[in-house]
C-alpha positions as CSV (number, residue, x, y, z in Angstrom):
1,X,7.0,99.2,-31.4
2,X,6.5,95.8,-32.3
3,X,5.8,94.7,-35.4
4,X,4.1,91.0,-34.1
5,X,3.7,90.8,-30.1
6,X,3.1,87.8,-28.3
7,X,2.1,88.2,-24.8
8,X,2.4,86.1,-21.9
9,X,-0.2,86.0,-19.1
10,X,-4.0,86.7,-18.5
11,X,-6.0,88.2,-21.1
12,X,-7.6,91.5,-18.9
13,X,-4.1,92.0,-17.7
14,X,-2.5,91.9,-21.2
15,X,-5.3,94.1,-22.4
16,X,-4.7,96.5,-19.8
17,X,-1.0,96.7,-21.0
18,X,-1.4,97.7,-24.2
19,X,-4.0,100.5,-23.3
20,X,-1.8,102.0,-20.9
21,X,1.2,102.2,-22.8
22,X,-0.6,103.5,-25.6
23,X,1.3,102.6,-28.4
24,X,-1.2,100.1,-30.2
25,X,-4.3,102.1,-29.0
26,X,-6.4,103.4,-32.1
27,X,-4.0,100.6,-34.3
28,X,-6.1,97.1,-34.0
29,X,-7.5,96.8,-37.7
30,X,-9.4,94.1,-36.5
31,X,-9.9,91.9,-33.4
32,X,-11.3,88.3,-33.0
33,X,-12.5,86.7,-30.1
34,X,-13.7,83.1,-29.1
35,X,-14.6,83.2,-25.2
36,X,-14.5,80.6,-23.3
37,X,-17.5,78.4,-23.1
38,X,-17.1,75.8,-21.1
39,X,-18.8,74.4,-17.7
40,X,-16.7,76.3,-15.7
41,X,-18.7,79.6,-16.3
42,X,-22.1,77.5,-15.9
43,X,-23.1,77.5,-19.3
44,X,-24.3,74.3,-19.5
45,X,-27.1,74.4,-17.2
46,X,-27.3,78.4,-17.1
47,X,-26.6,78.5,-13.6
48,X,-27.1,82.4,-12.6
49,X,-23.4,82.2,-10.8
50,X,-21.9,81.6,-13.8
51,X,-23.6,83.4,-16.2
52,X,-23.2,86.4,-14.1
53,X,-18.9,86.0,-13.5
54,X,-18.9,85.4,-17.5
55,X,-21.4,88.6,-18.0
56,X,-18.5,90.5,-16.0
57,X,-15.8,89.1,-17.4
58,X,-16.7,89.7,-21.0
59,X,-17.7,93.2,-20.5
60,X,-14.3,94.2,-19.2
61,X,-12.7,92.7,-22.3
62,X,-15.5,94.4,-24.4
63,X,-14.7,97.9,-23.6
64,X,-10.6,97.1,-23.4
65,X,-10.8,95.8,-26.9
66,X,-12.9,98.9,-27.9
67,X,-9.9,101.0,-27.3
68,X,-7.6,99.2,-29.2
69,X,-9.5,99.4,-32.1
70,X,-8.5,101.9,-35.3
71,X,-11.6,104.2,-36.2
72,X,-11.8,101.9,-38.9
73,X,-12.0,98.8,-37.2
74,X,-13.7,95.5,-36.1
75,X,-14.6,93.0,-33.5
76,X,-15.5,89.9,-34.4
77,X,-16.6,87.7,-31.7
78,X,-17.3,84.3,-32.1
79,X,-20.1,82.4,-30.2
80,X,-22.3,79.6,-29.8
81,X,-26.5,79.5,-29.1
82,X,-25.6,79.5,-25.3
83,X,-23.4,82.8,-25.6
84,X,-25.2,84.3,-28.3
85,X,-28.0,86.5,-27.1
86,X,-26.4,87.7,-23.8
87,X,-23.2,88.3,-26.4
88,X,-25.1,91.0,-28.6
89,X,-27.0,92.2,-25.6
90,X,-23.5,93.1,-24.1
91,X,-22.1,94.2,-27.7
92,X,-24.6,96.8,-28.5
93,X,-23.9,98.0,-24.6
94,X,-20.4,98.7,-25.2
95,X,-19.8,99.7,-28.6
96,X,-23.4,101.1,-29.6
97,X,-26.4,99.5,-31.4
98,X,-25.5,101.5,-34.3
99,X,-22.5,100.3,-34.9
100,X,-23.4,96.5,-35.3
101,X,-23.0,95.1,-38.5
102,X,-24.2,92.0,-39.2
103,X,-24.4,88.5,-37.4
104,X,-22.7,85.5,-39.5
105,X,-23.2,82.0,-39.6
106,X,-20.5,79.7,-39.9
107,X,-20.6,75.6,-39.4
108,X,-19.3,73.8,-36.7
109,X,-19.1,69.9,-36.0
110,X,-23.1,68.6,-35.4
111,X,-24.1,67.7,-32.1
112,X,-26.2,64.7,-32.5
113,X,-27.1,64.3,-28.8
114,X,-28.9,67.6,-28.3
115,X,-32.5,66.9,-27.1
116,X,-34.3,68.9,-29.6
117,X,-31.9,69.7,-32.9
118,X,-28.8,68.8,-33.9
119,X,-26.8,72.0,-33.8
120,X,-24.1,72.6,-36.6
121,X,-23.3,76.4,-36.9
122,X,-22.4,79.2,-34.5
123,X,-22.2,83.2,-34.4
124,X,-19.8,85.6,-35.5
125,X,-20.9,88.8,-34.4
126,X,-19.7,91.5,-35.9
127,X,-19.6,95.3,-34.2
128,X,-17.7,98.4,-36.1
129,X,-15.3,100.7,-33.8
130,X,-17.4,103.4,-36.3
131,X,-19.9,101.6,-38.7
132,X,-20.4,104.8,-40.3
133,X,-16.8,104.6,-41.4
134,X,-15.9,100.5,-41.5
135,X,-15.9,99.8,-44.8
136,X,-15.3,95.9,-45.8
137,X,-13.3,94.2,-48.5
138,X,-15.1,92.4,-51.1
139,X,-14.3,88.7,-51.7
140,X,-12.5,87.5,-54.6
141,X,-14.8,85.9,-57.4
142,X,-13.9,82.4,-57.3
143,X,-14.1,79.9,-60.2
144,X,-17.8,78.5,-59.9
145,X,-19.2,82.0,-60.0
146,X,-17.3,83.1,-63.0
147,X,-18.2,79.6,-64.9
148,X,-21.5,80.9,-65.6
149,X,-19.6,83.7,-68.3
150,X,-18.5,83.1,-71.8
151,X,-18.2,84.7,-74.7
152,X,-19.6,82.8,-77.7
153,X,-20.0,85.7,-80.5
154,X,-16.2,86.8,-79.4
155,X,-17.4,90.3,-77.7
156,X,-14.5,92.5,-77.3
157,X,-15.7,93.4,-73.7
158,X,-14.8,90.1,-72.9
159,X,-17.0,87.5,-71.2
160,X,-20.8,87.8,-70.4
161,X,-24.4,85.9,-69.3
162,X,-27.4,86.4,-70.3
163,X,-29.7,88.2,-68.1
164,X,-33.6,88.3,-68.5
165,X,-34.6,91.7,-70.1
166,X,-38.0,91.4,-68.8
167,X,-39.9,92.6,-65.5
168,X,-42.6,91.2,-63.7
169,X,-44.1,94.6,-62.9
170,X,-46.1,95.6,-65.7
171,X,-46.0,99.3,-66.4
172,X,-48.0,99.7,-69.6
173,X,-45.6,102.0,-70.6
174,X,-42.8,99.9,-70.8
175,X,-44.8,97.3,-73.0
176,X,-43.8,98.1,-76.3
177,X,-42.9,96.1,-79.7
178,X,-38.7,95.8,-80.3
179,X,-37.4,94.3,-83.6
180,X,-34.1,92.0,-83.9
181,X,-31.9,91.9,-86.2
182,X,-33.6,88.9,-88.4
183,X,-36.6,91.8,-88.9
184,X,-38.6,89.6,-85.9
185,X,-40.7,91.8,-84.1
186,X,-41.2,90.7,-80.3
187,X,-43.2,91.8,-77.2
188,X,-42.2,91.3,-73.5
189,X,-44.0,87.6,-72.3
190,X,-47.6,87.9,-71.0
191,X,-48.3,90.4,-68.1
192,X,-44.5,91.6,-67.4
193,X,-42.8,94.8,-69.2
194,X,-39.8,95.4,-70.1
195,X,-36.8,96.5,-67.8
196,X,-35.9,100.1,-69.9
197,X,-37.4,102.4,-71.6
198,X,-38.2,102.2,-75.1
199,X,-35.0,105.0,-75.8
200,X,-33.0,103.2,-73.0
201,X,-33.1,99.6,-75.0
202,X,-32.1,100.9,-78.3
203,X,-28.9,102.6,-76.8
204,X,-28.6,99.2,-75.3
205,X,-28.5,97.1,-78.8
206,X,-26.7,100.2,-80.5
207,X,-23.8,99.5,-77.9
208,X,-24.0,95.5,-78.4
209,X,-25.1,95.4,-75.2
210,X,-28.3,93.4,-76.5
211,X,-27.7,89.4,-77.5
212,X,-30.6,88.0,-79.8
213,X,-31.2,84.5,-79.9
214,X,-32.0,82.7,-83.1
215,X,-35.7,82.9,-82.3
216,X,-35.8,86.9,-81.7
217,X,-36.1,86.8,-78.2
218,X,-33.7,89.4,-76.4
219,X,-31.6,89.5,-73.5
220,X,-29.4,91.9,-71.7
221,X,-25.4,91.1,-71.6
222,X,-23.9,91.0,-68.1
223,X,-20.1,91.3,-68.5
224,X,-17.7,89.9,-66.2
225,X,-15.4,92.3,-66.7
226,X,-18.2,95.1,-65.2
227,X,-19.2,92.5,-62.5
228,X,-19.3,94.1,-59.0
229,X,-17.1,92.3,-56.5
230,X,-18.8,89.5,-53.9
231,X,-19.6,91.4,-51.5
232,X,-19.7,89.4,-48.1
233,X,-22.8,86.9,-47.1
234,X,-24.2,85.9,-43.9
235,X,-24.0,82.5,-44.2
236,X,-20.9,80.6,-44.4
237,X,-20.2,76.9,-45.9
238,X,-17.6,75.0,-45.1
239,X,-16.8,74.8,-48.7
240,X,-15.5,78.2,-47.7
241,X,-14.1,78.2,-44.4
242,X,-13.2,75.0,-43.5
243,X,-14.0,72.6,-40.6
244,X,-12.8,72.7,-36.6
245,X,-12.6,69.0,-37.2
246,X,-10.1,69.9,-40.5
247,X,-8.3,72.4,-37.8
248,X,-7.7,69.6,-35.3
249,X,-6.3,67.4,-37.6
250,X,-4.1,70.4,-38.6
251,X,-3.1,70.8,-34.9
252,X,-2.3,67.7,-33.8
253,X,0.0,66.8,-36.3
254,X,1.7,70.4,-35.6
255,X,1.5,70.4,-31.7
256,X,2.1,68.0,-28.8
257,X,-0.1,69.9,-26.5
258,X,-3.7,70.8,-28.3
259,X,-6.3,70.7,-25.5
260,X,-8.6,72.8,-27.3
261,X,-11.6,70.3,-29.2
262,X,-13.2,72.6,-31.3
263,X,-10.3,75.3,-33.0
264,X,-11.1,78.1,-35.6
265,X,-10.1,76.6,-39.3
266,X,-7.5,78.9,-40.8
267,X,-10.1,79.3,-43.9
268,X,-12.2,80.9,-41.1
269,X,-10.0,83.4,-40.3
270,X,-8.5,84.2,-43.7
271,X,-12.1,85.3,-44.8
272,X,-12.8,87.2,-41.9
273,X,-9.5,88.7,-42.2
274,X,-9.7,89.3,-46.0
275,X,-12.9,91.1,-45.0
276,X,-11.5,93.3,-42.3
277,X,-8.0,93.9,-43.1
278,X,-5.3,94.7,-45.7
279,X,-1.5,93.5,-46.1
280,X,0.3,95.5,-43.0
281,X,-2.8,96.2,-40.3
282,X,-2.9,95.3,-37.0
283,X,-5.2,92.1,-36.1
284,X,-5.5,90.8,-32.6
285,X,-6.1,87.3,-31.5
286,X,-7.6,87.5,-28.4
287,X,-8.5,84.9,-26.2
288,X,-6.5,82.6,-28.8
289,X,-6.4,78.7,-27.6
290,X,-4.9,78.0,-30.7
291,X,-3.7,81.3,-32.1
292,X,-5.1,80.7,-35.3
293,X,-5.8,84.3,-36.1
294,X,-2.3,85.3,-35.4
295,X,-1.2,82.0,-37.7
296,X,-3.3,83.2,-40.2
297,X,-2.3,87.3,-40.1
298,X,1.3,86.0,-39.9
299,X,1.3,83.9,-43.4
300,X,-1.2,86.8,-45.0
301,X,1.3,89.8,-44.2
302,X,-0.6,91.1,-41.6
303,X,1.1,92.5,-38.0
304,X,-0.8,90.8,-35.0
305,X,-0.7,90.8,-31.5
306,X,-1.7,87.6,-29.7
307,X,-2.4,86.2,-25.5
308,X,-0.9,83.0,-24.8
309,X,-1.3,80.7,-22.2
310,X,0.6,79.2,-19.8
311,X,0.7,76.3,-22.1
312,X,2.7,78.0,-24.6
313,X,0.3,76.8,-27.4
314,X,0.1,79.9,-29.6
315,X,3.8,80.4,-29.2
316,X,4.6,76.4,-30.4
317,X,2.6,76.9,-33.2
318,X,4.2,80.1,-34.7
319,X,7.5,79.3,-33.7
320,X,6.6,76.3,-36.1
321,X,4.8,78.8,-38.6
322,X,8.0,81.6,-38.6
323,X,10.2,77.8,-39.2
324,X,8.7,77.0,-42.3
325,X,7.2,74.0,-40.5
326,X,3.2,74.2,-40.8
327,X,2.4,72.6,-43.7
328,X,-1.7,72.8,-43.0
329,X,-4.5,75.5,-43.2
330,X,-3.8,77.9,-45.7
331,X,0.0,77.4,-46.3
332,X,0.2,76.1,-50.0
333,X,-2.9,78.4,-50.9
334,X,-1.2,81.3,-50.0
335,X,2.7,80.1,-50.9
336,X,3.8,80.0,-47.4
337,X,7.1,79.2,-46.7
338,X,8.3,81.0,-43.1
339,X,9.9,83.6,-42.2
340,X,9.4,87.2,-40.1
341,X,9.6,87.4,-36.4
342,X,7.7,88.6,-33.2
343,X,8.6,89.3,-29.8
344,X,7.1,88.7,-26.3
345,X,5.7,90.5,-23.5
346,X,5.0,88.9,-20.0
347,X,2.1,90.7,-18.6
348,X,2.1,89.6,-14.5
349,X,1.0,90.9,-11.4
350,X,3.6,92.2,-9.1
351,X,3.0,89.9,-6.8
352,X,4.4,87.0,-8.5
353,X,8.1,86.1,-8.3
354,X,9.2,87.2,-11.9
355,X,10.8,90.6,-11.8
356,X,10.3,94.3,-10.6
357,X,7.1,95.5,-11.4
358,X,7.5,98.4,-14.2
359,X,7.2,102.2,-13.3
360,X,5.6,102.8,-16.5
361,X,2.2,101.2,-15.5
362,X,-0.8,103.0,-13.9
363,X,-1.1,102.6,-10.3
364,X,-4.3,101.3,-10.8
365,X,-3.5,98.8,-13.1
366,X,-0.2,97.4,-11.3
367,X,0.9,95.5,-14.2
368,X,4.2,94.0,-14.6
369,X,5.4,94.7,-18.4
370,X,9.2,92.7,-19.3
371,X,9.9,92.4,-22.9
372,X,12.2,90.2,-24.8
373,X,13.6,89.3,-28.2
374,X,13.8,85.8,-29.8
375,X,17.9,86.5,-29.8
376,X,17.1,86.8,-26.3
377,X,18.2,90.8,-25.8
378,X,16.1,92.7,-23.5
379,X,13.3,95.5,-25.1
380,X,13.0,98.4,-22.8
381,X,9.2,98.9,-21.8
382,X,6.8,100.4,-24.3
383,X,6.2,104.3,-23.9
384,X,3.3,106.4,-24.9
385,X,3.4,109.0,-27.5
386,X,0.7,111.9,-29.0
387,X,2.4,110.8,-32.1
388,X,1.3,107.0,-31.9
389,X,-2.0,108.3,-30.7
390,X,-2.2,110.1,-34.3
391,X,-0.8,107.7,-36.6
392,X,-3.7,105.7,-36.5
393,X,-6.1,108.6,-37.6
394,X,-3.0,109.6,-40.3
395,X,-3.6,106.1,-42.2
396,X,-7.0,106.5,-43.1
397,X,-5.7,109.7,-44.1
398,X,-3.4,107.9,-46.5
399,X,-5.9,104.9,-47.5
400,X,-8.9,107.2,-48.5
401,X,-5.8,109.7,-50.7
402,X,-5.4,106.0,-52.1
403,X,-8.7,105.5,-52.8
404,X,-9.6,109.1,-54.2
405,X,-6.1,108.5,-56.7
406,X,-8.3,105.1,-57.8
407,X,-11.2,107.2,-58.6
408,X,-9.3,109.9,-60.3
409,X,-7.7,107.2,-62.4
410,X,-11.3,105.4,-63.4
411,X,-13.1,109.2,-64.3
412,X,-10.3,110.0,-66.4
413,X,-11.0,106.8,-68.9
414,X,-13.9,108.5,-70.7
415,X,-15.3,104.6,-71.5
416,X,-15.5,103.7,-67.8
417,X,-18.9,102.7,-66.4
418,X,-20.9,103.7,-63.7
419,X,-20.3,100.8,-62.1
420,X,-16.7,100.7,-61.8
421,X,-17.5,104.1,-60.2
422,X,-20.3,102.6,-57.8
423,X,-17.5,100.0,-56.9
424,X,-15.0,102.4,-55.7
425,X,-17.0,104.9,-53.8
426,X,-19.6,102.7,-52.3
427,X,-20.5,103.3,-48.7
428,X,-17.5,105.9,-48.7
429,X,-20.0,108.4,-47.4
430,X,-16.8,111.1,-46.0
431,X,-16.2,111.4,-50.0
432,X,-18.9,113.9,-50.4
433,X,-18.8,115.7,-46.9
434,X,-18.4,115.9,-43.5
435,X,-22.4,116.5,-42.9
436,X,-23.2,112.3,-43.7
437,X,-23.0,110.7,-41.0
438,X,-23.3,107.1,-43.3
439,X,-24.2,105.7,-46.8
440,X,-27.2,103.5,-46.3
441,X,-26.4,99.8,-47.0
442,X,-30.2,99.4,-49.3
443,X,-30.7,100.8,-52.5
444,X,-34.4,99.6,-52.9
445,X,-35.8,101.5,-50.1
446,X,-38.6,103.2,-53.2
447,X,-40.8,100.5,-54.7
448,X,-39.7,99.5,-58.4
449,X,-36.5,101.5,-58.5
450,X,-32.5,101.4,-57.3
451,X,-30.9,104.7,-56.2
452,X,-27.0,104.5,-56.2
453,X,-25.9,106.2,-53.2
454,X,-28.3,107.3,-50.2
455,X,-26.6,109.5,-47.9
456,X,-27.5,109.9,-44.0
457,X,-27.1,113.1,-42.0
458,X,-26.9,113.5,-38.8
459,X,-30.9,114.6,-38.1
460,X,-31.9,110.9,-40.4
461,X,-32.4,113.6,-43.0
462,X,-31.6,111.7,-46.5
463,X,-29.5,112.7,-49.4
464,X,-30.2,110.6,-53.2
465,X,-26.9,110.5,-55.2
466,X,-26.8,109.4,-58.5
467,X,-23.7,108.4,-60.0
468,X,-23.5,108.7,-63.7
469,X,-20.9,108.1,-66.9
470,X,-17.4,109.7,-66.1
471,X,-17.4,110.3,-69.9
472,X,-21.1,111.9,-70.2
473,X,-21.1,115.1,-72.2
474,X,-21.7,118.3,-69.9
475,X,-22.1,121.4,-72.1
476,X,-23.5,122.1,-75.1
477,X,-24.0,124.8,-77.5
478,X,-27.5,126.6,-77.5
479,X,-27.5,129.6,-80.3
480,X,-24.9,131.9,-78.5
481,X,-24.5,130.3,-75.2
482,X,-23.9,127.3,-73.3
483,X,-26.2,125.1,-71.4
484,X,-26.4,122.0,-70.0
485,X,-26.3,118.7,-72.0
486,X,-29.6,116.1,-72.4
487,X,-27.4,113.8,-70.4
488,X,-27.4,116.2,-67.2
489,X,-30.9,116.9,-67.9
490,X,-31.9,113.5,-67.9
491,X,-30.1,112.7,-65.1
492,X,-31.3,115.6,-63.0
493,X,-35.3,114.7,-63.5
494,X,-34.4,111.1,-62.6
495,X,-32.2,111.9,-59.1
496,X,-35.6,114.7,-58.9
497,X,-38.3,112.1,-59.3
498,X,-36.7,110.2,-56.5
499,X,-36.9,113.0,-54.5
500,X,-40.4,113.3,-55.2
501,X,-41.4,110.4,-55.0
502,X,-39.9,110.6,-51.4
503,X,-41.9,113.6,-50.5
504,X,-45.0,112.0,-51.7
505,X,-44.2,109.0,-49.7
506,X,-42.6,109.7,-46.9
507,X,-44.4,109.1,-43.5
508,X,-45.7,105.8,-45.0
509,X,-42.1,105.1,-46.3
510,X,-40.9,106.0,-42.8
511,X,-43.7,103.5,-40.6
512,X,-42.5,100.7,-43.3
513,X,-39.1,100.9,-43.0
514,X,-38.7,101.5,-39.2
515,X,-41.1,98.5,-38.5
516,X,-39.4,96.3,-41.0
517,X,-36.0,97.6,-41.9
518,X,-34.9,99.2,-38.1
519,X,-34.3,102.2,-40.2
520,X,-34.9,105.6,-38.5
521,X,-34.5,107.8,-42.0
522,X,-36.4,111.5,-42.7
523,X,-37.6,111.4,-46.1
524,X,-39.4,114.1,-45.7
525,X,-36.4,116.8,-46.4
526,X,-35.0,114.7,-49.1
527,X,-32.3,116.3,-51.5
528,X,-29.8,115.0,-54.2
529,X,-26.8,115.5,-56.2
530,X,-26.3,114.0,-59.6
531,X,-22.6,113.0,-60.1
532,X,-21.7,113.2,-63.9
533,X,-18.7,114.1,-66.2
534,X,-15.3,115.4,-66.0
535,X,-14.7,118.9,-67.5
536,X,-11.0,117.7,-67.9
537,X,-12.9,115.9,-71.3
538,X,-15.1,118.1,-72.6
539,X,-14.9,118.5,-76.2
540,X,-17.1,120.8,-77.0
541,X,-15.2,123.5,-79.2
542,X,-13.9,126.6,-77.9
543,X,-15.0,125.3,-74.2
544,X,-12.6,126.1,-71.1
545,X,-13.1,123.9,-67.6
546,X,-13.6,127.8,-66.6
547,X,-17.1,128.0,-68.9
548,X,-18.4,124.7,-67.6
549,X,-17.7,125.1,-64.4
550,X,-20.0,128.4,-64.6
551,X,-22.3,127.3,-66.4
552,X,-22.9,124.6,-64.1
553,X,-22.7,127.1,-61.2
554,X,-25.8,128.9,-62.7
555,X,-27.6,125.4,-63.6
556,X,-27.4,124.9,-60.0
557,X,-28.8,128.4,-58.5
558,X,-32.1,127.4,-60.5
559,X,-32.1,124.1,-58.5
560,X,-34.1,124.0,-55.3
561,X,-33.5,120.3,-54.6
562,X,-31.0,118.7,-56.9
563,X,-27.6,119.6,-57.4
564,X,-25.3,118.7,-60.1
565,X,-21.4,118.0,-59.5
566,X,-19.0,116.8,-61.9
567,X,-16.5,114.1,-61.1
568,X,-13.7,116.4,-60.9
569,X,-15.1,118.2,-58.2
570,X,-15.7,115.6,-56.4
571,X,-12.3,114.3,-55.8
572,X,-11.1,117.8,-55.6
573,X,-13.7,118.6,-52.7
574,X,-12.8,115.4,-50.5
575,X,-9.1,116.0,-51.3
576,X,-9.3,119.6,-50.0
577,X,-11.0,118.0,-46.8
578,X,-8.6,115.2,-46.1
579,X,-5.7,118.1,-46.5
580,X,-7.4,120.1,-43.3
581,X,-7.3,117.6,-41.5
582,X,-3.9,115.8,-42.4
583,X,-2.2,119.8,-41.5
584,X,-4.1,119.7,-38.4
585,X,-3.0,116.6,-37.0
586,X,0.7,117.3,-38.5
587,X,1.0,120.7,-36.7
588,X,3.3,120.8,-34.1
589,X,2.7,122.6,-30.8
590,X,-1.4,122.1,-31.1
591,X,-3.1,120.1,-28.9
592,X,-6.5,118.5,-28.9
593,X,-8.8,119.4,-26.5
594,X,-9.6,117.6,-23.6
């Protein structure tokens, strides 16, 4: 199997090649696509002929792309206003409406002859194999977001901003005097209340946490060191990504032949990749004019597979990129100096003079497959495997052990917050079961509060998770037995207000959201699960993990609706989970069914 595949020939029958041999089915990490969009396919005056051929055409690709993906991966397709609507209409079609993520903007060259605006942006649109499972990468912080933090009292935790302490709904009971450390006593401004409780803000200042100004007035201390990573936006500058007219200069000093006006910026394509992908996946550059994706996956350590044209663009420019000779795009960002490899695959009909048509193929499909090395030595033609077929599913395997090895790392600092906590699980839903179906992406769907984690079964039924201090204190000692701590007791009313609160709400909370939100939830049957502590810390004296871990077993039999879990089981749950399935898919002699 290749590690980097260039093939030669039309796109449906290239696509058609790598589904039927099967060995990159279930591999594609990520897939981008920029259809054509010129007058050929009648765009211009939306001439129903055209329209129509281009409707076909992009369907076919649609659903031969789909099966290349990894259960973990994307399509992003890339469109203009002409393509746009008929685009997601065909989208939510083929892979599912529940499956689309998110439509982003990113600029393009203005054009200042349009009749009513000048157009400067098009569409990615972005579609998961398995939204319920695609998970994407934050983006790095970059210096003008970090500028805002400093440190000017030396805070051990390192650099911080002030943030406003101070709410503009006003809850009587959050309006209440605090006293700095000058002995000025201070009330929140006129008609807002404070953010915390009263108990809440003194733990604050006690942990330094609190930064007075010389007048008395308080704020809260946001350290960058506990800052969530950026998560991904829906509107893209060219500050970030680049311009096509940056691109073309790019290209024509690296190409004779660029035909292409308009090509995808490398900066493009390394934040859609840094989204989608790690170091070593699969990305494929479809329809790739300019193969600017495969450029891009090639100088980022990323495999790809990549169409060419007749033209011989794409393989021009990495030949030139493998050379060490692109000195554009993204090359001295990311230390690019050449190197790796790929090989090609001519993808023909058998009715063209170029060879013996392969055996290997479907009937149906009558595609001629020939590979070849850059030494020039001949591949044989890709076969199909049950093992390929799994490795795919054995990966995500590996990347969530990864992940749960990350968390078991951060719960065993007894000092780490919540956040870092929020940060790795996330939307990470298969963490606490196979029943969730997805982690809902808002955490404001009650009025005036912020759950952590909403969980999503397969009936819309909805499951609260809050995620609390690794280092929280469990047990305690109550005359000649143990019970739970305040901590857990606090915790557990809060997750059980929520629930309440969910109850009491619910059919208007349902109306609002599906109207507004397109979300289809049951709040009705609301439960929850409070996440806190590791009984690997406890020090409580003369405690055993054994002793906690019944005591919390007969905390939770009292508990209709809320649940209490410690970290440790947690991990040691989804670990058990992700070991069934790993021996299953391991076992020789087992097949699935059909």
């Amino acid at each position: 199997m290749a590690d980097n595949l260039l093939i030669h020939g039309g796109n449906e029958n290239a696509l058609r090649t790598l589904k039927d041999t099967g060995q990159y089915r279930g591999r594609v990490k990520s897939a981008y696509l920029r259809p054509p969009w010129d007058t050929q396919w009648g765009f211009e005056h939306n001439e129903a002929p055209g329209r129509a051929s281009w409707l076909g055409m992009m369907q076919v690709h649609l659903r031969l792309v789909r099966d290349l993906l990894a259960p973990d991966g994307s399509a992003w397709v890339h469109v203009d206003d002409r393509q746009f609507a008929d685009c997601h209409v065909l989208m939510n079609k083929v892979y599912g409406r529940s499956n689309f993520v998110s439509t982003v903007v990113v600029p393009k060259p203005a054009r200042n002859n349009s009749r009513h605006f000048t157009v400067s942006h098009d569409y990615l649109l972005v579609f998961a194999k398995d939204a319920s499972t695609w998970q994407p990468n934050p983006l790095p912080r970059t210096a003008e977001s970090e500028s805002s933090f400093r440190n000017p009292d030396n805070d051990p935790r390192g650099p911080w901003r002030a943030a406003d302490l101070s709410s503009p709904v006003l809850r009587e009971n959050l309006r209440y005097e605090v006293v700095g450390p000058f002995g000025t006593a201070v009330q929140p401004p006129a008609r807002r209340s404070w953010r915390f409780t009263q108990q809440r803000f003194e733990e604050l200042d006690r942990d330094g946490r609190i930064a007075w100004s010389p007048s008395g007035r308080p704020t809260l201390k946001l350290y960058l060191s506990e800052a969530p990573d950026k998560p991904p936006s829906t509107v893209w500058s060219a500050a970030d990504v680049g311009t096509s007219f940056q691109a073309r200069q790019h290209l024509r000093g690296l190409l004779d032949d660029m035909h292409q006006p308009a090509p995808p910026p490398e900066q493009l394509l390394q934040q859609i990749l840094t989204i989608a992908t790690n170091p070593g996946d699969l990305v494929f550059d479809y329809f790739g004019d300019s193969g600017t994706a495969a450029a891009v996956a090639h100088k980022t350590g990323r495999h790809w597979l990549a169409v060419d044209s007749e033209s011989h663009v794409v393989r021009d420019r990495l030949d030139k990129v493998i050379s060490g000779n692109d000195s554009g795009g993204i090359t001295h960002e990311v230390n690019w100096t050449g190197g790796g490899h790929y090989d090609v695959i001519a993808a023909a009909r058998p009715d063209e003079e170029s060879g013996p048509p392969d055996s290997g193929a479907d009937e149906h499909v009558r595609i001629q497959v020939v590979t070849y090395r850059k030494d020039g030595s001949v591949v044989p033609a890709l076969d199909s495997t049950e093992k390929d077929h799994r490795s795919a599913e054995l990966k995500v395997i590996r990347q969530r052990r990864e992940l749960l090895q990350e968390l078991r790392k951060v719960v065993s600092d007894r000092s780490a917050p919540e956040a870092a906590v929020q940060r790795i699980i996330g939307r990470n839903h298969w963490i606490f079961g196979g029943e969730y179906t997805e982690a809902s992406e808002r955490r404001d769907l009650l009025p005036l509060d912020q759950h952590d984690i909403l969980l999503v079964r397969a009936d819309r039924s909805v499951h609260v998770v809050e995620l609390k201090k690794p280092g929280a204190a469990l047990v305690r000692w109550h005359r000649n037995g143990l019970i739970m701590s305040n901590e857990v007791h606090e915790a557990v009313s809060q997750c059980r207000n929520y629930v309440q609160r969910m109850d009491d709400a619910g059919p208007t909370l349902e109306t609002i959201h599906r109207n507004t939100l397109d979300l289809d939830y049951d709040y009705l049957r609301t439960r929850g699960t409070v996440v806190i502590g590791n009984p690997d810390q406890v020090e409580v004296p003369g405690v055993t993990q054994q002793m906690v871990a019944r005591t919390i077993r007969s905390f939770n039999t009292d508990q209709s609706r809320v649940q209490v879990l410690t970290y440790l089981d947690l991990i040691e749950r989804a670990e058990e989970a992700l070991r069934f399935v790993e021996d299953d898919l391991e076992t020789p002699g087992i097949e699935s069914a059909p």
